[in-house]
C-alpha positions, 0 to 999 in steps of 0.5 A: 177157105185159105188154100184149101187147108181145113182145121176140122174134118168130117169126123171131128164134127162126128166126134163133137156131136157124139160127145154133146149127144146130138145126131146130125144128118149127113148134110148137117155135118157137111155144113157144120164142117164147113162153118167151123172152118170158115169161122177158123179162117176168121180167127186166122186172119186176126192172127195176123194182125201185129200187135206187138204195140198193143198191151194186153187188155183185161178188161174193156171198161176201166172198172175196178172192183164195182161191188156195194159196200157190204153193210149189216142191216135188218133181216127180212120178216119170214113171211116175205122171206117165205111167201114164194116158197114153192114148198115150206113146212113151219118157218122153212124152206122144204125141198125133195129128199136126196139121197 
């Protein structure tokens, strides 16, 4: 790690896995704290890359809008259109009662 400098401490790790309901053991959040920091200092050290020359990219393929046409054709029969229906009660769907 650069100069000893951590972007996330012990109790941040705690804090995360408090919030994602995960119990960590004292070793599990030693190595966490330090694989956190460590991809940080990765992030780090692509900050100080110039790219003031570099344009902003969106998008790494130059593909615009690569959808199908939307075109009205004929509906499905209701049996295929039900045939995999885990529940289904005369030409529909059923599913569970919300309340």
């Amino acid at each position: 790690m650069s100069a000893g400098k951590k972007h996330v401490s012990k109790s941040e790790v705690e804090h995360i896995a408090w919030l994602a309901h995960i119990e960590l053991t004292e070793e599990e959040k030693e190595l966490f704290t330090e694989q956190f920091n460590r991809i940080l200092d990765f992030f780090r050290k692509i900050d100080e890359v110039d790219t003031n020359n570099v344009p902003p990219t969106y998008h790494v393929l130059e593909l615009v809008n690569v959808y199908r046409k939307d075109e009205v054709g004929e509906p499905l029969p209701k049996e295929e259109v039900l045939k995999n229906a885990p529940r289904r009660e005369d030409d529909f769907f059923k599913s569970p009662k919300i309340v």
